[in-house]
C-alpha positions in Angstrom: 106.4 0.8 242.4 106.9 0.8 238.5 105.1 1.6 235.6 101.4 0.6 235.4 101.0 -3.0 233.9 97.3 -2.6 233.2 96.0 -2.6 229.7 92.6 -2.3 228.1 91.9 -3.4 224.5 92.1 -1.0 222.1 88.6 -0.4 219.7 89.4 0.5 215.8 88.4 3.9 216.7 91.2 3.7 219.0 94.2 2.1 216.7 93.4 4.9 214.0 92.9 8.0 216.3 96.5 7.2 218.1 98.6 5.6 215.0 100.8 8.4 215.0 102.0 8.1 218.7 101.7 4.0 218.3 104.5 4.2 215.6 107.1 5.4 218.5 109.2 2.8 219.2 108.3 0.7 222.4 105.2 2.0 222.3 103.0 0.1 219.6 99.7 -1.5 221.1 100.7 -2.6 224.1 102.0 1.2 225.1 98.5 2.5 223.9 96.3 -0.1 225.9 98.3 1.2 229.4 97.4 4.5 228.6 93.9 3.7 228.1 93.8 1.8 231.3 95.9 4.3 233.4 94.3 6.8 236.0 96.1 10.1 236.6 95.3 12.8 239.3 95.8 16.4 237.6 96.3 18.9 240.4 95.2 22.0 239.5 93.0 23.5 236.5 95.5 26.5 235.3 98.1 27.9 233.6 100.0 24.2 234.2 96.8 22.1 234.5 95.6 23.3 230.8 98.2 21.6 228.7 99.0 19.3 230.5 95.9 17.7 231.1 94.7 18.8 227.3 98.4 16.8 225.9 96.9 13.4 228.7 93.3 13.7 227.5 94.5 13.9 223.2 97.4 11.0 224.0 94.2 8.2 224.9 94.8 8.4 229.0 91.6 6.7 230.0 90.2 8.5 232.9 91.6 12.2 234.3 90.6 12.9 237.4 91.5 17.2 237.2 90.9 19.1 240.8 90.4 22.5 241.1 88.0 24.6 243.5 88.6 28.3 241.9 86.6 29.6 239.1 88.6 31.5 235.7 88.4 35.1 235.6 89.3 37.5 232.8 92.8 37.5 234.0 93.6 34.1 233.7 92.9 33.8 230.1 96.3 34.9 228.6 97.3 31.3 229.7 94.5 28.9 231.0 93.5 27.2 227.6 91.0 25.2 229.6 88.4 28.2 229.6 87.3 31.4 228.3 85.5 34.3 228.1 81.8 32.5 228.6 83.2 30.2 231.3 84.0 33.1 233.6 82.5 32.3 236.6 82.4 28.8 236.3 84.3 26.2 239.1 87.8 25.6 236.4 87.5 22.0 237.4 84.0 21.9 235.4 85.3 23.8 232.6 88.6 21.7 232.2 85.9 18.6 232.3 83.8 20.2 229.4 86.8 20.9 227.2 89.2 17.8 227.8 85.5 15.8 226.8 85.2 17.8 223.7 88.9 17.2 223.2 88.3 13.2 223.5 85.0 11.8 224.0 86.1 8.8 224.3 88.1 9.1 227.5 86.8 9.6 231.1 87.1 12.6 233.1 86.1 13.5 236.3 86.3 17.3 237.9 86.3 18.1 241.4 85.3 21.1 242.6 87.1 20.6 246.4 90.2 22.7 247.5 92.5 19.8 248.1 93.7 19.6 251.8 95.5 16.8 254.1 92.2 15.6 255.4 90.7 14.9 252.1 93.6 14.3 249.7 94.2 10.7 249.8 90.2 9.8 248.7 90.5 13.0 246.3 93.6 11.6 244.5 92.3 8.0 244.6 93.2 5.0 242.8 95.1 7.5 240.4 98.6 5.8 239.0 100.2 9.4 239.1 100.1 12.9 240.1 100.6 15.5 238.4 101.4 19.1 240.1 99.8 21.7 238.5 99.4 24.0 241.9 100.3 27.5 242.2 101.4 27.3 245.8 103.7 25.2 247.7 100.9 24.5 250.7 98.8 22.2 248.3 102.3 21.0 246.6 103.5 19.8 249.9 99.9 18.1 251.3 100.3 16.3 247.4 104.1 15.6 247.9 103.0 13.3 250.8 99.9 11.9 249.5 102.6 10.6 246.5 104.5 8.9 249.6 101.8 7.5 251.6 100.6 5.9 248.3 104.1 5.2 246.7 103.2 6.9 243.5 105.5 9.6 241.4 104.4 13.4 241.3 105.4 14.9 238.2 106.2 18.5 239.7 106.4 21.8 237.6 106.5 25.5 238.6 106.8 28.5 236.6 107.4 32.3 237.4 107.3 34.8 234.3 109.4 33.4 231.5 111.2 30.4 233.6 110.0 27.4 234.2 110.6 24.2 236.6 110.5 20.4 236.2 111.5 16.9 237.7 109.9 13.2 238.2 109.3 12.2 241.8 109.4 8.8 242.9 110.7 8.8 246.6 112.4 7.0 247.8 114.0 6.7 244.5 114.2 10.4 244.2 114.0 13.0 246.6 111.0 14.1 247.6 109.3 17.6 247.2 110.5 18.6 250.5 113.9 17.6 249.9 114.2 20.1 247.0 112.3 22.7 248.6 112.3 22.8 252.3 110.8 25.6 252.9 107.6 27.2 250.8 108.9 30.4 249.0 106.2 33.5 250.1 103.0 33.7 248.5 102.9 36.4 245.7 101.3 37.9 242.8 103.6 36.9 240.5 104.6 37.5 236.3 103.6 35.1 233.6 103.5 34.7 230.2 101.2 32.3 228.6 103.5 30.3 226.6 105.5 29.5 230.0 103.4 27.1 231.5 102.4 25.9 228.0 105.9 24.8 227.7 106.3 23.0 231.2 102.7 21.5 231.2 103.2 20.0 227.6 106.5 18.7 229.5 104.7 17.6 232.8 102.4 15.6 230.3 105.1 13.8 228.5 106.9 12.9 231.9 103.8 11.3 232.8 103.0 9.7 229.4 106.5 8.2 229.7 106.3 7.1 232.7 102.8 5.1 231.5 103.7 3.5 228.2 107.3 2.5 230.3 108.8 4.4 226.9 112.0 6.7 227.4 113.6 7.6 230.7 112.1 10.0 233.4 113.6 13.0 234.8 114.4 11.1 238.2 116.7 12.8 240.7 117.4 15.8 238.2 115.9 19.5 237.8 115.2 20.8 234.3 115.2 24.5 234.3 113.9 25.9 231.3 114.7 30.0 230.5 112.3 31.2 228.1 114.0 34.5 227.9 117.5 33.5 226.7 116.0 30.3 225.8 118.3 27.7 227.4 117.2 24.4 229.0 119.8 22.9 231.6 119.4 20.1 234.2 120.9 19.7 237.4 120.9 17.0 240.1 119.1 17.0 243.0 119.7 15.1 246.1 117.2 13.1 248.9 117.9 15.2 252.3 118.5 12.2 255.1 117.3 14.5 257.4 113.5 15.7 256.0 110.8 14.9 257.9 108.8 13.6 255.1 110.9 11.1 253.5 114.0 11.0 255.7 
């Protein structure tokens, strides 16, 4: 499957809140409309889910679907610019709704409160064009990885671990899937981070998946862009499709 064809017309409000972006080249109108029209699945309410589904709702996408059954707590706030302090306590996927509203009222966005599992992630996801991985563990990222399959949609995946972060574009069978790169979860952990880390690969995640629905630039198909925030250096290297994985062999 390829980019989203679907457009909706563009209001004056519209034209003048998104000239800046419209002047890109390839992008104009036509670029905008798509985005207006397009649906995208945001997995995940956190350290990822915050920019990159604040960077989706400010670009014009049209309707956000963002997932997420935790609630913020003081901890999280160093890097989950969704929320704070008088949201603690409240389900993130509410609080990212609130926010990305007040962002752009003009857009529609749905939160659900539901830990996403195999039984009930294909009506979760939906009719979304795109998902985008915004999980903190590789159970969900893997239940998501074949959801993506099943409904021959990319997953834009990201990961991050204290001052390093993790990105590529998935379209399998164009790409190798999740599992291919990963075939095995790493163990679960308590593990570093530093706010501006996943700011940097959800404002990334974002423009993968912008790309990907205006059909401007080129994704980051069968590649791994690895970003090290300490000596900061961003390098890419290829990644392969497995013959052999049981999801997409």
């Amino acid at each position: 499957m390829g980019q989203t064809t679907e457009q909706a017309p563009l209001t004056e409000q519209d034209v003048k809140r998104y000239h800046r972006q419209m002047m890109i080249g390839g992008w104009g109108e036509a670029g905008q409309e798509r985005l207006k029209a397009a649906h995208v699945f945001v997995a995940g309410a956190g350290g990822l889910g915050s920019p990159a589904s604040i960077y989706l709702a400010v670009a014009g996408v049209g309707h956000i679907t963002i997932c997420d059954f935790d609630s913020p707590d003081l901890s999280n706030l160093n890097r989950q610019i969704l929320h704070h302090d008088l949201r603690i306590g409240t389900n993130k996927a509410i609080s990212a709704q609130l926010t990305l509203k007040e962002l752009n009222p003009s857009i529609e966005v749905v939160g659900l409160t539901t830990r996403i599992e195999p039984e009930n992630v294909d009506e979760l996801v939906g009719d979304a064009a795109i998902i985008v991985d915004c999980m903190d563990n590789f159970p969900t990222r893997y239940v998501l990885n074949e959801c993506a399959l099943r409904k021959d949609i990319p997953f834009v995946h990201g990961s991050i671990w204290g001052m390093e972060g993790k990105l590529t574009f998935i379209q399998a069978p164009e790409t190798p899937c999740l599992q291919c790169i990963f075939p095995t979860a790493p163990p679960r952990a308590l593990f570093p981070v530093l706010g501006a880390t996943p700011g940097t690969i959800g404002c990334l995640q974002a423009m993968e998946t912008v790309k990907y629905l205006t059909s401007v630039g080129e994704n980051l198909k069968n590649r791994m862009l690895i970003w090290d925030g300490m000596d900061m250096e961003f390098l890419t290297c290829p990644v392969v499709r497995n013959p052999a994985c049981p999801v997409c062999g």
